[in-house]
TORPA-4810 file (N, C-alpha, C, O; in nm, 3 decimals):
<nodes>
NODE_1_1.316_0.995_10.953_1.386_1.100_10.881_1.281_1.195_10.824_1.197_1.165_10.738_X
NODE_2_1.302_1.356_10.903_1.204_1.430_10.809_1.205_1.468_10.667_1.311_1.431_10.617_X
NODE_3_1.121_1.535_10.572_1.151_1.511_10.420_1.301_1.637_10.385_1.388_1.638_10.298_X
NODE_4_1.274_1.719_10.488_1.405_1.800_10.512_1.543_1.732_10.462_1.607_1.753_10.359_X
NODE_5_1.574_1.617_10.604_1.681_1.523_10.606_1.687_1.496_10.489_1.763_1.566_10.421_X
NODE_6_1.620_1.401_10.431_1.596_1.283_10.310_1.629_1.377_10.160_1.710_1.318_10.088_X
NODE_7_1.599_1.458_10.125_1.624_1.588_10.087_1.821_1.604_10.078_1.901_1.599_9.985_X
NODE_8_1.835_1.628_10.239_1.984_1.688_10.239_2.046_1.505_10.204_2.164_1.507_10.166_X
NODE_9_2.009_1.419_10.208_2.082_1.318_10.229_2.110_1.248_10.067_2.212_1.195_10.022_X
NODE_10_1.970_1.273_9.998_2.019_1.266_9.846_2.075_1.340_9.784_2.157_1.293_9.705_X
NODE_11_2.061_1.458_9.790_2.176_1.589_9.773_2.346_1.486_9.772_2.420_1.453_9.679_X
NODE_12_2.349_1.475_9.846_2.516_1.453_9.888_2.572_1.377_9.820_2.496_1.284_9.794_X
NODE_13_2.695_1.364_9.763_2.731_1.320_9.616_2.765_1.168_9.772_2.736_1.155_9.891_X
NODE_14_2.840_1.087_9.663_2.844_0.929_9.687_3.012_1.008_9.791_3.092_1.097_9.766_X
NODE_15_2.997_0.937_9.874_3.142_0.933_9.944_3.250_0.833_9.824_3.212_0.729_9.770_X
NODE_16_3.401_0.904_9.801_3.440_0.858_9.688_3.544_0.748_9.788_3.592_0.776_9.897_X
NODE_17_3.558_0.614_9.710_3.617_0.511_9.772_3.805_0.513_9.827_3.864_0.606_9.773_X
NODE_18_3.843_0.475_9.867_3.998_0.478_9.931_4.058_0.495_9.780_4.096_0.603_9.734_X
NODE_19_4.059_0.377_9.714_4.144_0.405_9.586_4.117_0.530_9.535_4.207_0.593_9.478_X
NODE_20_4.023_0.567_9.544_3.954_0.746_9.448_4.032_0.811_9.512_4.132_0.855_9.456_X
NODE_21_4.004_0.838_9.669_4.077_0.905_9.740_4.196_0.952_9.714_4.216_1.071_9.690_X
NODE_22_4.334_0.815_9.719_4.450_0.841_9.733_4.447_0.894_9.561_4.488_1.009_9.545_X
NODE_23_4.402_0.817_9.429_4.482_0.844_9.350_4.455_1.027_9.257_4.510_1.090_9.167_X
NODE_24_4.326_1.048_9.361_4.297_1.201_9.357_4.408_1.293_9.418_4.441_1.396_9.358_X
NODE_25_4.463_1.260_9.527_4.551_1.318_9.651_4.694_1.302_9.546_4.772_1.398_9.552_X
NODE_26_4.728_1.196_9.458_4.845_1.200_9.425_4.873_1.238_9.307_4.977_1.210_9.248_X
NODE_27_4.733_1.340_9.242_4.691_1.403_9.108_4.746_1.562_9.217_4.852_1.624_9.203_X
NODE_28_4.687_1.578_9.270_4.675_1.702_9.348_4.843_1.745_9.391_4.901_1.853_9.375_X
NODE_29_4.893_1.623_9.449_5.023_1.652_9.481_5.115_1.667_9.359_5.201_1.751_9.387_X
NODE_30_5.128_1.628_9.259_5.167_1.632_9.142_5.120_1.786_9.086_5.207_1.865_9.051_X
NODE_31_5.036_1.808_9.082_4.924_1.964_9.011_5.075_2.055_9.147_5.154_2.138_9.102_X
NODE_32_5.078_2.023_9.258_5.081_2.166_9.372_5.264_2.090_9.322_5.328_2.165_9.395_X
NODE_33_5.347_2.023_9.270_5.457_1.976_9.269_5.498_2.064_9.126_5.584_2.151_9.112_X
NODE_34_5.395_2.002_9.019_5.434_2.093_8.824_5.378_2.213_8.811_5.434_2.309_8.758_X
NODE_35_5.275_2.214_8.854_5.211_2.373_8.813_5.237_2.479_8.860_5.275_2.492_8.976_X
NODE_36_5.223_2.559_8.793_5.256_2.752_8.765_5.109_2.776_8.835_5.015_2.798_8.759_X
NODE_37_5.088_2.774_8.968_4.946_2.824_9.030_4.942_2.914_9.107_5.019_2.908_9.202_X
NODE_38_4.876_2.998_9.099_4.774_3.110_9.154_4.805_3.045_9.323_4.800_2.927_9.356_X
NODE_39_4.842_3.184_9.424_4.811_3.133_9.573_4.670_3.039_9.590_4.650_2.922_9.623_X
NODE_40_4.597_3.134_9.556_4.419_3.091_9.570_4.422_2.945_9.540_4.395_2.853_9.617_X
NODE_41_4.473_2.934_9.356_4.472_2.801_9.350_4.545_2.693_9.416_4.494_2.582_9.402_X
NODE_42_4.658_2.700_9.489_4.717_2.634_9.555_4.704_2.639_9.733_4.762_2.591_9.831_X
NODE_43_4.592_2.728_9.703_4.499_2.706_9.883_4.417_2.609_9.849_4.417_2.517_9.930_X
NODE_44_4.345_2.598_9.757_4.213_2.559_9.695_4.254_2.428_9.699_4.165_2.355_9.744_X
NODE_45_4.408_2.341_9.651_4.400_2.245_9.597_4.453_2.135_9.740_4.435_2.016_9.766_X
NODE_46_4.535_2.262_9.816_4.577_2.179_9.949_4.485_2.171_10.032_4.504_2.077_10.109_X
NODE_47_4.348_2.253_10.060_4.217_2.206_10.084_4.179_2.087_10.055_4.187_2.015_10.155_X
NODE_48_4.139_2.030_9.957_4.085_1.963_9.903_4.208_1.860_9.959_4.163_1.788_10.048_X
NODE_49_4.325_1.840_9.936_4.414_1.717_9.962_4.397_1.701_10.116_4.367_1.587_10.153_X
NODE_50_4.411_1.798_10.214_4.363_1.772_10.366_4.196_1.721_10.397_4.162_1.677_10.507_X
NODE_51_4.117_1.734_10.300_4.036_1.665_10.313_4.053_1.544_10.280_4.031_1.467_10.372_X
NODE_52_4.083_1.499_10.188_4.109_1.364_10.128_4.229_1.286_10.200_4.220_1.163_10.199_X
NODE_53_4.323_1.332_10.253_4.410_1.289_10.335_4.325_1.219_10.489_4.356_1.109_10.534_X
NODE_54_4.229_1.299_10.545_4.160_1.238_10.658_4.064_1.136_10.629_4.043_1.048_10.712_X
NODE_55_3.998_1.142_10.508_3.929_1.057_10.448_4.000_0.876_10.436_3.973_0.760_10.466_X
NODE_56_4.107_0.960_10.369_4.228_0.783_10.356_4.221_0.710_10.482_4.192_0.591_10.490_X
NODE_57_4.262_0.823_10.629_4.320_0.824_10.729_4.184_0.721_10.804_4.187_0.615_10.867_X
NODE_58_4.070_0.814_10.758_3.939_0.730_10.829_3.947_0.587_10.796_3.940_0.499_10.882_X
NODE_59_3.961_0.562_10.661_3.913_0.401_10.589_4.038_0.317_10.640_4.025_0.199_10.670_X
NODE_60_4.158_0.380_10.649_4.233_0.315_10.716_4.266_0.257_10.847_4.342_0.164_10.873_X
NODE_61_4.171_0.354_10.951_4.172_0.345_11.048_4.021_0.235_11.088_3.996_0.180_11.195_X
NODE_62_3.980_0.232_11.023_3.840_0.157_11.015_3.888_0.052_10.960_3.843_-0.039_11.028_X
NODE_63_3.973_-0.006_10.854_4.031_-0.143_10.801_4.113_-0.174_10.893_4.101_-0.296_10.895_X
NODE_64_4.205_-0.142_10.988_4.261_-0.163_11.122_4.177_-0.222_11.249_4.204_-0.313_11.327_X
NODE_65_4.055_-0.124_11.238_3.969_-0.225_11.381_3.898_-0.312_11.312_3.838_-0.393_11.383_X
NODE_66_3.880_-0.327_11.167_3.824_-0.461_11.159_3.920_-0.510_11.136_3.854_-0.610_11.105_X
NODE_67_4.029_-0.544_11.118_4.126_-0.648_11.117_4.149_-0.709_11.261_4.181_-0.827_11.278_X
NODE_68_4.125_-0.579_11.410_4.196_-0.595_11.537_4.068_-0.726_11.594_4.087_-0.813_11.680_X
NODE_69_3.914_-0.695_11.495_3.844_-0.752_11.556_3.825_-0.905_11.484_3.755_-0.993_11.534_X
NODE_70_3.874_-0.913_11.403_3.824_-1.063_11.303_4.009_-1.082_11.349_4.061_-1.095_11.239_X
NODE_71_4.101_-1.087_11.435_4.221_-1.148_11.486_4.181_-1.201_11.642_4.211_-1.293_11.718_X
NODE_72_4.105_-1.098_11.641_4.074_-1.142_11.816_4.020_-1.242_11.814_4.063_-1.346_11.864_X
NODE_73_3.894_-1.224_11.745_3.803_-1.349_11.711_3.799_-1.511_11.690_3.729_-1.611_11.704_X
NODE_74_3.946_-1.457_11.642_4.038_-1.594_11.589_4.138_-1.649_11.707_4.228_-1.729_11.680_X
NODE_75_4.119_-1.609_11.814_4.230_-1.647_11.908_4.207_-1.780_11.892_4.311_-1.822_11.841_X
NODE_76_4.087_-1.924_11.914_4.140_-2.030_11.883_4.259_-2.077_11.775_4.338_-2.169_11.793_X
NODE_77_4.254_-2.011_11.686_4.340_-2.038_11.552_4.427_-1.928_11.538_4.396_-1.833_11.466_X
NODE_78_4.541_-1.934_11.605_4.628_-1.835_11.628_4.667_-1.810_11.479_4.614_-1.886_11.399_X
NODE_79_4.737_-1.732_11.439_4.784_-1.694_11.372_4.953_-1.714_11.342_5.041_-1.693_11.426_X
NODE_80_4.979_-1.764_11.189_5.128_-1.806_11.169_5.165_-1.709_11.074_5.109_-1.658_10.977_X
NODE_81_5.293_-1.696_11.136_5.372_-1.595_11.022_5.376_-1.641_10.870_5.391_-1.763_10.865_X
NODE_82_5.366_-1.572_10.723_5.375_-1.603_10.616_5.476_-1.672_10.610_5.548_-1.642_10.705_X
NODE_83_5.534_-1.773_10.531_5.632_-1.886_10.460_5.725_-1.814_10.364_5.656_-1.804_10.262_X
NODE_84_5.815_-1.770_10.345_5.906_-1.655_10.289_5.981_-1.796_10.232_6.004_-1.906_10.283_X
NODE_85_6.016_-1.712_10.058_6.109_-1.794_10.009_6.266_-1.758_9.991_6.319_-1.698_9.898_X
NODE_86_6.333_-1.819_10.123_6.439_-1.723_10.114_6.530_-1.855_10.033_6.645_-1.836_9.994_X
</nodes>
């Protein structure tokens, strides 16, 4: 990594976690649902939620192939449906 990179790479704030994510996205949807906003501001804020929306979409989609791969893994030990208390 040149000192360039290393440079741009501490720069960059912390990637914010799934829970941050959604409960930012459902501040935002609430703000663009109650508030008296400015077009600008309500470009500004559905920006920011389409980012954070693909973000969810990524970690989710990434907690999916590791689930597809630690099931496969497990084919000796199949898998049983949960015990429901009906």
């Amino acid at each position: 990594m040149t000192d360039t990179n290393a440079k741009h790479a501490a720069a960059e704030p912390p990637q914010p976690s799934f829970e941050e994510s959604l409960t930012e996205l459902e501040t935002l949807v609430d703000r663009l649902e109650k508030d008296d906003l400015t077009l600008e501001q309500s470009l500004s804020l559905f920006a920011r939620g389409v980012t954070l929306t693909r973000s969810c979409q990524q970690a989710l989609d990434s907690a999916e192939q590791r689930i597809r791969i630690l099931t496969e893994q497990s084919v000796d030990a199949p898998l049983e449906p949960f015990a429901t208390d009906d």
